[in-house]
C-alpha positions as CSV (number, residue, x, y, z in Angstrom):
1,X,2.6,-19.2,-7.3
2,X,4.4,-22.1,-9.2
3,X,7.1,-24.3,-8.4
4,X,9.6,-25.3,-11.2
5,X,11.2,-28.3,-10.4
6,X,14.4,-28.8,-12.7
7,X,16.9,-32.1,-12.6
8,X,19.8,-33.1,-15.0
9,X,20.2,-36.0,-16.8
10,X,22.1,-38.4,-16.2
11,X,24.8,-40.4,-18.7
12,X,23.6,-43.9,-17.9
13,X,19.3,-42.7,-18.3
14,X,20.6,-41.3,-22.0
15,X,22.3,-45.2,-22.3
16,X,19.6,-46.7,-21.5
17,X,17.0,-44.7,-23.4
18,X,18.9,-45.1,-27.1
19,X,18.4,-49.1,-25.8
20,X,15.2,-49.5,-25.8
21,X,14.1,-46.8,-28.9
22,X,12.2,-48.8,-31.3
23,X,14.2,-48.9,-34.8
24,X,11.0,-48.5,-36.5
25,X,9.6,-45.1,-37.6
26,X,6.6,-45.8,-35.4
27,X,7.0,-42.0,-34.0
28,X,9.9,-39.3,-32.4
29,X,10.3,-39.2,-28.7
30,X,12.5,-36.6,-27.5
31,X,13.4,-36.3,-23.2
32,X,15.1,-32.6,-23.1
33,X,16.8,-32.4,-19.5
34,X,17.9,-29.1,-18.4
35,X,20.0,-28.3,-15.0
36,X,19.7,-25.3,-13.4
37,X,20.8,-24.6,-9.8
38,X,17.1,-24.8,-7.7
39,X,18.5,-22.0,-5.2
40,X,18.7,-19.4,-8.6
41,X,15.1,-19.6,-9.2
42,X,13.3,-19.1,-6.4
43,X,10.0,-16.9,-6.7
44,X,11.0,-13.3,-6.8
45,X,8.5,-12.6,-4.1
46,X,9.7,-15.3,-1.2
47,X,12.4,-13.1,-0.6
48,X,10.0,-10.6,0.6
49,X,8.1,-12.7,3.1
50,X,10.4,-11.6,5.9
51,X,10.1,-8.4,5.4
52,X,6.5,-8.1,4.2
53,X,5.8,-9.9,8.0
54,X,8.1,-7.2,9.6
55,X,5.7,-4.8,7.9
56,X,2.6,-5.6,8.6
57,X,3.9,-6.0,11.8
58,X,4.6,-2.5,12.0
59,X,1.6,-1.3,10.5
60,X,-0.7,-3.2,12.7
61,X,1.2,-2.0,15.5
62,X,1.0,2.0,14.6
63,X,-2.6,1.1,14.1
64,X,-2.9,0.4,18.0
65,X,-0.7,3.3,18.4
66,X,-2.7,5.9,17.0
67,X,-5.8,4.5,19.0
68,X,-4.1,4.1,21.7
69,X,-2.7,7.7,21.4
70,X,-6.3,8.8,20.8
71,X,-7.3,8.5,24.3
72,X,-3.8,11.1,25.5
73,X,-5.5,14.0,23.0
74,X,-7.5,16.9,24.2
75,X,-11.7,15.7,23.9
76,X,-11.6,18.9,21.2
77,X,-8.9,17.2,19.2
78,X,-10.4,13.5,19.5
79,X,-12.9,13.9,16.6
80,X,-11.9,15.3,13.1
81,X,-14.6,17.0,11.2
82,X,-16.7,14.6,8.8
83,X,-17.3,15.6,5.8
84,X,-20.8,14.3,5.3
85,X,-22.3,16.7,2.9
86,X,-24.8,15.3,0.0
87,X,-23.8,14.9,-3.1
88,X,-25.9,15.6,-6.2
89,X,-27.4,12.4,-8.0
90,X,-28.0,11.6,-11.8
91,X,-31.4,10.3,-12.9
92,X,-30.2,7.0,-11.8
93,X,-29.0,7.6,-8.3
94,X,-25.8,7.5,-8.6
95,X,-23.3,10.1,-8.3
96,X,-21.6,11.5,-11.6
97,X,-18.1,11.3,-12.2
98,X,-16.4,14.4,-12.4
99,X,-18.3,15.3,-8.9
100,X,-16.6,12.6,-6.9
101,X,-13.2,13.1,-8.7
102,X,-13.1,16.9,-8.0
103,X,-14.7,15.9,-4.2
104,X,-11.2,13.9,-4.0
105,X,-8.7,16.4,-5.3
106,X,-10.7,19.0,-2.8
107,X,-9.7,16.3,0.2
108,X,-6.0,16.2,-1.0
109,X,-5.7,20.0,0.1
110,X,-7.1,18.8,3.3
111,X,-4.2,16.2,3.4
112,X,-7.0,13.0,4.5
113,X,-4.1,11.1,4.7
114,X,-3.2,12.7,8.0
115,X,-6.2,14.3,9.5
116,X,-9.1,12.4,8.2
117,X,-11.1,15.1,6.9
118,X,-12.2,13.8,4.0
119,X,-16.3,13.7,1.9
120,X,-17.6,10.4,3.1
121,X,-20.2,10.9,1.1
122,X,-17.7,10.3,-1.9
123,X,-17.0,6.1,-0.3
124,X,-18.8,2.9,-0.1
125,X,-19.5,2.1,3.5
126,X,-17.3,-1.1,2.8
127,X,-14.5,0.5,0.9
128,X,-11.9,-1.8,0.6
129,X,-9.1,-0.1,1.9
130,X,-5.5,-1.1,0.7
131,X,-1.1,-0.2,1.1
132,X,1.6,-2.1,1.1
133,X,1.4,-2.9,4.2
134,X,-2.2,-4.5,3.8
135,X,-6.0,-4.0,3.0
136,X,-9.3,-3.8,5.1
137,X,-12.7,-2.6,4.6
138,X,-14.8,-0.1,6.1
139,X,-14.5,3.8,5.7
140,X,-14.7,4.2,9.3
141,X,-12.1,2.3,10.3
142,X,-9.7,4.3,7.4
143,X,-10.6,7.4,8.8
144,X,-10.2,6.6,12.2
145,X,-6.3,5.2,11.2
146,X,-6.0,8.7,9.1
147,X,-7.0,10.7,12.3
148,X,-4.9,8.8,15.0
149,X,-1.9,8.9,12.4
150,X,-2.2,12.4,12.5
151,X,-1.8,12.9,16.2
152,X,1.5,11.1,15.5
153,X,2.8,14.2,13.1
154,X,4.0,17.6,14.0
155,X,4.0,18.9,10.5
156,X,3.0,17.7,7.3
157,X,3.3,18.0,3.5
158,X,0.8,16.4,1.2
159,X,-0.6,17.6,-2.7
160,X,-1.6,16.0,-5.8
161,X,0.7,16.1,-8.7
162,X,-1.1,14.4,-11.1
163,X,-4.4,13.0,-11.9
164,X,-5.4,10.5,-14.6
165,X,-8.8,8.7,-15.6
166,X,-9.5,5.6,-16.6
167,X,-12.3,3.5,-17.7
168,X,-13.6,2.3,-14.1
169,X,-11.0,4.0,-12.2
170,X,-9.0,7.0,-11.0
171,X,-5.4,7.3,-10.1
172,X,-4.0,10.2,-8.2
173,X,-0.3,11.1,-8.2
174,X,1.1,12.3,-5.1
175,X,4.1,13.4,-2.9
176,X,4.1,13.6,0.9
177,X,6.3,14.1,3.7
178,X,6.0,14.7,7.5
179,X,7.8,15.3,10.5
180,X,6.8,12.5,13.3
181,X,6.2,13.6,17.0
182,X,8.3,11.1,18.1
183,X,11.3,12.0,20.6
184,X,14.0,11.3,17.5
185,X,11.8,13.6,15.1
186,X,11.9,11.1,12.1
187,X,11.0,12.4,8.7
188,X,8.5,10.2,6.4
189,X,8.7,11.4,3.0
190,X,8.1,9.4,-0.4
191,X,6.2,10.1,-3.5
192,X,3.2,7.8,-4.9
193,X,0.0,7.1,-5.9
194,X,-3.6,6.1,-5.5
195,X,-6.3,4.4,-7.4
196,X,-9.9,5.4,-6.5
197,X,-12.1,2.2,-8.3
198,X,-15.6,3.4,-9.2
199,X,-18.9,1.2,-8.0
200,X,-20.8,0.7,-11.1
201,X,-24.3,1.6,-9.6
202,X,-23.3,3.8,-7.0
203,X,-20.3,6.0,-8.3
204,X,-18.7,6.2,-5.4
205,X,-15.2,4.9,-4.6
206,X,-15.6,1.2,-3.4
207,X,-11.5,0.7,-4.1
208,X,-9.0,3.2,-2.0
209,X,-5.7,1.5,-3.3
210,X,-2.4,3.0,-2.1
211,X,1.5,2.7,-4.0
212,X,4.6,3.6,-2.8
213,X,7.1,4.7,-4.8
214,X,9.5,3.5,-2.6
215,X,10.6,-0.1,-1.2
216,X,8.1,-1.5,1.6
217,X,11.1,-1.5,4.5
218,X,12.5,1.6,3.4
219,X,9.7,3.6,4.6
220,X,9.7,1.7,7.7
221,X,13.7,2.6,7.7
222,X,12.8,5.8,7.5
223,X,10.7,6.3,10.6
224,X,13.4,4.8,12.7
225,X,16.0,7.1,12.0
226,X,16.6,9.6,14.0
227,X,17.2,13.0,12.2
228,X,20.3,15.0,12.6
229,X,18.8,17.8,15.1
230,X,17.7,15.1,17.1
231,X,20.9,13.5,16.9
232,X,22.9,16.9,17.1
233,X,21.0,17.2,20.4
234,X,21.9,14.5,22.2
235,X,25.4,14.6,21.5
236,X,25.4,18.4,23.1
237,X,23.9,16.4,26.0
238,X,20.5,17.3,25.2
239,X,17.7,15.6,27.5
């Protein structure tokens, strides 16, 4: 991030600068002052601060809600099946392309966002792991967050509209929405995407980067409005 520090120059420092300019040619110096009101360019992004600490806030916070939630489910419910199947190998070891892109699009119609069914087999141990909200590493840990998340929702609504390849990466085009279990019955929904970054040696995913397509507190906006039904009900006197 840079500062831009910008002053005006002043009548008297012009004065005093044609005074003491050599008459001879010796060279050309040239002061060029320009004022510009400091509060008009500030960096786009410090305006977001606030909100990108409400954020993580929040998303740190659902984090130990979903665990937390974890220990209220049925022992059955408590684990999510792991996809640990092998995955074929080139003569190098690693694994081909087109096998882990086609293992991803195969764990979109599982919606892995929300249940954590997904090919670990297809990850780094140390993915990195990233949103708008933040970034970590460690597949476990993301799978854990994708399974205690979906304890949260009642129904959901996930598929891959689009998927493009690029030299080292992935990206996967998406829309989702979901009906939260919470008491007001908030609904999540927002488009996006993903970019899945290839290891080099490996082939598998070692970058699990998430996008938006909406702004960062609008989502969270969105989880704490109550929906009309819910809001229909309590006006009838509902519990």
């Amino acid at each position: 991030m840079a500062t831009i520090f910008s002053f005006q120059s002043h009548p008297s420092l012009q004065t005093s600068l044609n005074a003491i300019r050599p008459n001879r040619p010796l060279g050309i110096c040239r002061i060029q002052c320009q004022g510009n009101n400091p509060a008009t360019h500030l960096p786009k992004n410090q305006e977001s601060k606030p909100e990108n600490a409400v954020l993580k806030v929040a998303w740190y916070g659902s984090e130990l809600l979903g665990i937390a939630a974890s220990f209220l489910r049925p022992p059955s419910d408590v684990e999510t099946p792991v996809r640990a199947q092998e995955l074929a190998r080139d003569l190098s070891g690693a694994i081909p392309r087109p096998l882990i892109v086609e293992t991803i699009k195969q764990d979109f119609g599982r919606s892995y966002f929300v249940t954590g069914n997904l090919t670990l087999e297809a990850y780094e141990e140390e993915c990195e792991f990233a949103d708008p909200a933040g970034s970590f590493k460690g597949l476990r840990r993301f799978k854990r967050n994708c399974t205690n998340f979906g304890s949260l929702v009642d129904k959901s609504n996930m598929k891959l509209t689009k998927w493009e390849d690029f030299e080292n990466k992935g990206i996967g085009h998406w829309k989702f929405s979901c009906i939260l279990s919470f008491p007001w019955r908030p609904i999540l929904s927002a488009t996006g995407y993903t970019e899945y970054y290839f290891d080099s040696r490996s082939g598998k995913v070692c970058r699990h980067v998430e996008h938006w397509n909406v702004p960062k507190m609008a989502l969270l906006k969105q989880i704490l409005r109550p929906t009309r039904e819910w809001l229909w009900f309590k006006k009838a006197g509902g519990g």
